[in-house]
C-alpha positions in Angstrom: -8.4 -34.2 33.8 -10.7 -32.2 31.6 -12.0 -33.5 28.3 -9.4 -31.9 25.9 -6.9 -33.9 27.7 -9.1 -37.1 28.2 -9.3 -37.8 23.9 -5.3 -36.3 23.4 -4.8 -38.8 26.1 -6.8 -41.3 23.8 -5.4 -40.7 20.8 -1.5 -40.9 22.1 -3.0 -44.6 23.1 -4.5 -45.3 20.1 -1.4 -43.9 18.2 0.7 -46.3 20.0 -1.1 -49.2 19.6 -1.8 -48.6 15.6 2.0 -48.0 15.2 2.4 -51.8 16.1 1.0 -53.4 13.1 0.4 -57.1 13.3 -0.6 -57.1 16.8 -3.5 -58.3 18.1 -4.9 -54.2 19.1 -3.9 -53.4 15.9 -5.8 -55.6 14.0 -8.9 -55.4 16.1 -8.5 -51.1 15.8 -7.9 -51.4 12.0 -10.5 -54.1 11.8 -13.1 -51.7 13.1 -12.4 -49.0 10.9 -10.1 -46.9 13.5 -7.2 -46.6 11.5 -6.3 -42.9 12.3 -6.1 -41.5 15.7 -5.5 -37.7 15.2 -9.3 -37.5 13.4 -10.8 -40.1 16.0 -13.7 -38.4 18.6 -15.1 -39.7 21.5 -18.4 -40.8 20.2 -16.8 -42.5 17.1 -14.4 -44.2 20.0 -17.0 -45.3 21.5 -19.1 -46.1 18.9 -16.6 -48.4 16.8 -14.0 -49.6 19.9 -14.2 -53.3 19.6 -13.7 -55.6 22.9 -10.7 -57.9 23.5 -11.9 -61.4 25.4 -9.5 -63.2 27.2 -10.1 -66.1 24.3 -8.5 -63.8 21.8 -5.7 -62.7 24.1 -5.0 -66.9 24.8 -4.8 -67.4 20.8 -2.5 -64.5 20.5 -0.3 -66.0 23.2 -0.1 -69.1 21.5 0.9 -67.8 18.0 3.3 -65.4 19.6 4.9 -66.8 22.5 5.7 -66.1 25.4 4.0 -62.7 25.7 1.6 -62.7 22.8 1.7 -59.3 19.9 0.7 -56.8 21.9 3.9 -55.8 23.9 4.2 -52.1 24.9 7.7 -52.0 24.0 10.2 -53.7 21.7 11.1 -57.5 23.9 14.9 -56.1 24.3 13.6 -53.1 26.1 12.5 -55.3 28.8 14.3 -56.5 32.0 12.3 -57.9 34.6 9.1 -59.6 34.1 6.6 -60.0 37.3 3.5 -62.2 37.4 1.2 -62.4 39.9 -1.6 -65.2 41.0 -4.6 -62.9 40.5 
């Protein structure tokens, strides 16, 4: 995948996850002053990208059960859920 693709690639991510305010990616993406994909570089990616820890994803599951805010898709757009023990 060449580089041109790599950031689109990014971006489309990015996009998604901004277009879900109130989630927990959201907040953090906003929160770090990435509030606009389509203008968004790699360096400044990398630069300003904040980490998630598994504390933060816990607290979101609790205040949004069962799955926490950062769903991919809208809950009725979901069938099957799978879980594994790793």
């Amino acid at each position: 995948m060449s580089e041109d693709n790599e950031l689109d690639s990014l971006r489309q991510l990015i996009q998604q996850q901004l277009a879900n305010p109130g989630s927990l990616n959201a907040d953090k993406l906003i929160g770090s002053g990435i509030s606009d994909a389509n203008s968004l570089t790699k360096e400044q990616f990398i630069e300003k990208c904040p980490f998630t820890t598994k504390s933060e994803i816990v607290t979101d599951h609790q205040h949004n059960p069962p799955f926490g805010s950062n769903l991919c898709q809208d809950l009725q757009l979901y069938s099957k859920l799978s879980k594994t023990s790793g």
